[in-house]
C-alpha positions in Angstrom: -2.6 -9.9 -25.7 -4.9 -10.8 -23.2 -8.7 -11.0 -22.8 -10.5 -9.2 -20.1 -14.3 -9.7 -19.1 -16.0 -9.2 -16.2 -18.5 -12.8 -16.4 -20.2 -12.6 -13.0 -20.2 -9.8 -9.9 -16.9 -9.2 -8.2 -15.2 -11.3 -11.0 -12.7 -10.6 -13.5 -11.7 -13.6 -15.7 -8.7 -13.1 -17.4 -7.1 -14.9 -20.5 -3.8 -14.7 -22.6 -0.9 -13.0 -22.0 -1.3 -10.3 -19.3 1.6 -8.0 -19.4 2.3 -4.2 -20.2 0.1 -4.0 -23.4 -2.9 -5.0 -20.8 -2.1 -3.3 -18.1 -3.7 0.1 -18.6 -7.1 -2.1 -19.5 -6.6 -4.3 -16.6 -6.7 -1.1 -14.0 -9.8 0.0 -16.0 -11.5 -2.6 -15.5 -11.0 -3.4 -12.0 -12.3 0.6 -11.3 -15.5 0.3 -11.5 -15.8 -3.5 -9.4 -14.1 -1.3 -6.5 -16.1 1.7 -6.3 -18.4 0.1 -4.1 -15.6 -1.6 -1.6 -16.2 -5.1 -2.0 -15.1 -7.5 0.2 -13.9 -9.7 -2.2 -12.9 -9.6 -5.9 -12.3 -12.5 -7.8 -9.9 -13.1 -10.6 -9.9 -16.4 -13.0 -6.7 -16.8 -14.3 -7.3 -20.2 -15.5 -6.9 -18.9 -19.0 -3.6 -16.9 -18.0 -0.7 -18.4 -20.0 1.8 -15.7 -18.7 1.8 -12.2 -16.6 4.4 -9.9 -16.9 6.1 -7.4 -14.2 2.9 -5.0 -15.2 0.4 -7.4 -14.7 1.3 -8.3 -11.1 1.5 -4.6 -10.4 -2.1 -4.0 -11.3 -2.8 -7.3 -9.0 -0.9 -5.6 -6.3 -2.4 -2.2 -6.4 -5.8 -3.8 -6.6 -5.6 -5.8 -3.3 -3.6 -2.7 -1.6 -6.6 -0.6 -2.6 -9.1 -3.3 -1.6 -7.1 -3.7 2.4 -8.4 -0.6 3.7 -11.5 -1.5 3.7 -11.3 -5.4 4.4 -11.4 -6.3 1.5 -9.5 -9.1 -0.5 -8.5 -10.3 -3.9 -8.6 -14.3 -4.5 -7.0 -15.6 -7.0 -7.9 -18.7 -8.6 -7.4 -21.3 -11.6 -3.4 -20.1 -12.1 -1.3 -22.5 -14.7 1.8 -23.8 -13.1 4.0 -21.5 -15.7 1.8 -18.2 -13.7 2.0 -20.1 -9.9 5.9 -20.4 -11.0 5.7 -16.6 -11.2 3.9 -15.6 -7.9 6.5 -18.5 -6.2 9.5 -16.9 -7.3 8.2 -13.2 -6.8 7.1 -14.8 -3.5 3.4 -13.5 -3.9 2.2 -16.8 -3.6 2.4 -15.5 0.3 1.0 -12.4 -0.3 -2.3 -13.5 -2.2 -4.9 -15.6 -1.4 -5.0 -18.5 -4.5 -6.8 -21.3 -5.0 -7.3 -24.1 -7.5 -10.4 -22.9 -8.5 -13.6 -21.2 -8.2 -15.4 -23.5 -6.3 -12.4 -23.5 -3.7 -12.2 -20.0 -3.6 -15.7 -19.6 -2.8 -16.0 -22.1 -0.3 -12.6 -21.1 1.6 -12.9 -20.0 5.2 -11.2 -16.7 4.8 -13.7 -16.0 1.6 
């Protein structure tokens, strides 16, 4: 089960196990943070010990909704089991991750 909160603007922080029990929560809260278009969202999935199938979906249809309008997700703080899963899946090259916040912030493309 995983733990969703929103601790700053544009930021989701995400902890636990994110996979289909979450999902329909995840999408919830990620609504209201992309009513307004941002041009960046950040997730903090330093506390993310695993992320199923569903939980990359979510990821996924956030950043397609976000690309119309310039925006981006940035993706920071994953655990190497969760890095393991965007290698293999290959979404390592799809998102934009960092190490952590401070990186993400500071990054050129950011």
């Amino acid at each position: 089960m995983a733990t969703i909160s929103v601790p700053e603007p544009d930021t989701i922080a995400l902890a636990g196990e994110v996979d289909l029990n979450d999902s329909a929560e995840l999408k919830a809260r990620f609504a209201p943070l992309l009513e307004g278009n941002p041009s960046r969202l950040y997730v903090d999935m330093s506390g993310v010990s695993y992320i199923d199938s569903s939980g990359l979906a979510v990821l996924i249809e956030v950043m397609q909704r976000l690309s119309p309008h310039g925006g981006k997700l940035v993706l920071y703080g994953l655990q190497p089991t969760v890095q393991n899963v965007f290698h293999i899946s290959r979404l390592d090259q799809v998102f934009s991750i960092y190490p952590d916040r401070n990186a993400a912030l500071n990054a050129p493309d950011s």
